[in-house]
C-alpha positions as CSV (number, residue, x, y, z in Angstrom):
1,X,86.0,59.7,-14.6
2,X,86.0,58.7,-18.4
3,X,88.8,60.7,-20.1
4,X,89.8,61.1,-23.7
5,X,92.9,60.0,-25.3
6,X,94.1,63.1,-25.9
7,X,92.6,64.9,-22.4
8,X,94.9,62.4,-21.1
9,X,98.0,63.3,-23.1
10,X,97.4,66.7,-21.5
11,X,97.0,65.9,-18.2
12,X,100.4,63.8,-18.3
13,X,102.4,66.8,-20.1
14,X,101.0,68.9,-17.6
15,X,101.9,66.9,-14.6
16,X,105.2,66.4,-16.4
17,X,106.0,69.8,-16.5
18,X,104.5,71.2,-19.6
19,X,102.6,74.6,-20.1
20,X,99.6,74.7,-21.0
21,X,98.6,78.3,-22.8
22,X,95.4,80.0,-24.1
23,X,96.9,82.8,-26.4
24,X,94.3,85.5,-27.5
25,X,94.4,87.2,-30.4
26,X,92.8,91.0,-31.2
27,X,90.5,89.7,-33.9
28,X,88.7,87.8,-30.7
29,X,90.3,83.9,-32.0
30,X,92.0,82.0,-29.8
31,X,94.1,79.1,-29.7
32,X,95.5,76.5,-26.5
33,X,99.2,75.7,-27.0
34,X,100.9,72.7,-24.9
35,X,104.3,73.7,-24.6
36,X,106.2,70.7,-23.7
37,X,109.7,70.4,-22.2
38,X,111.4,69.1,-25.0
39,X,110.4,72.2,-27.0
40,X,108.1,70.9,-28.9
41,X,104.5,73.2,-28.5
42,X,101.5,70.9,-29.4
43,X,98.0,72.4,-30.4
44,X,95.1,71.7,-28.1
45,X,91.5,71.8,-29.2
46,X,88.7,73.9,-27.6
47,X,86.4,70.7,-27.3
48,X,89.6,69.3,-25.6
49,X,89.9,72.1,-22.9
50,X,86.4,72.9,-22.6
51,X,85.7,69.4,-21.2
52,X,89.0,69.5,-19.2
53,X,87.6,72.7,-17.4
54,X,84.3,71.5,-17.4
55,X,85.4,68.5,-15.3
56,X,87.4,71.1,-12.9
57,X,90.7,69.4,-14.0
58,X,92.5,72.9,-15.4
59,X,91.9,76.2,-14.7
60,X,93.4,79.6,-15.9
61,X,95.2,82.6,-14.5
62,X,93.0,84.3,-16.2
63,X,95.6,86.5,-18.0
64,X,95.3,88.4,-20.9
65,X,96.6,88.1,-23.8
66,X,97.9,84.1,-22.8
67,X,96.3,82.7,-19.9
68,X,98.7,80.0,-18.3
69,X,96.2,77.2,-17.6
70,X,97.4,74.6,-14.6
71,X,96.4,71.6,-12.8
72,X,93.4,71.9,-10.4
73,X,94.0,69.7,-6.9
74,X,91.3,67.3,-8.6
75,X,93.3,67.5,-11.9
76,X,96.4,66.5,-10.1
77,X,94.8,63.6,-8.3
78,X,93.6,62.4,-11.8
79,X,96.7,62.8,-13.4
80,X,98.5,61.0,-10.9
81,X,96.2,57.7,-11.2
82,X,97.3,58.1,-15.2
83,X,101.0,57.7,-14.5
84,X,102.4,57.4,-10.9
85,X,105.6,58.9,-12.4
86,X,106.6,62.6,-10.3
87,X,104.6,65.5,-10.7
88,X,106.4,68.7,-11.7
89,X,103.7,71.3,-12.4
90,X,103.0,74.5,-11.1
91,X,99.3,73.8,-9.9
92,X,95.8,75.7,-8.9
93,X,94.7,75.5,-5.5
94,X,91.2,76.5,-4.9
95,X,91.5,78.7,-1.0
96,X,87.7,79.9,-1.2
């Protein structure tokens, strides 16, 4: 699976522990937010996440106003060929 630079970065900060946020607003905008464990929050793009979902890497809560977005059991595998350091997130687990 050919990934981006930066769908990688996300993929690592995710499977090091990082939240990953979709934070809507009432004027119907919406922005993705990598909030790392340092503190530091990062800005995703929407071309970024829509090809991480589109590959069934990430998926959402589906919350509103700030869906937490996590690792799918394919995301994880992928992220774990990236780095084969621990992974800490809380991830999706598809049970239908």
């Amino acid at each position: 699976m050919k990934l981006s630079n930066t769908q990688q970065h996300v993929l690592l900060g995710l499977m090091q522990g990082a939240t990953l946020k979709a934070h809507r607003y009432l004027d119907g905008t919406k922005s993705y937010k990598l909030h790392l464990l340092d503190g530091n929050v990062e800005t995703v793009s929407s071309s970024t996440m829509d090809a991480l979902k589109g590959k069934g890497l990430v998926d959402s809560n589906k919350k509103f106003p700030a869906a937490t977005y996590l690792l799918t059991e394919q995301g994880r595998n992928v992220a774990k060929n990236l780095d084969d350091g621990p992974v800490r997130p809380l991830s999706a687990k598809n049970y239908g």
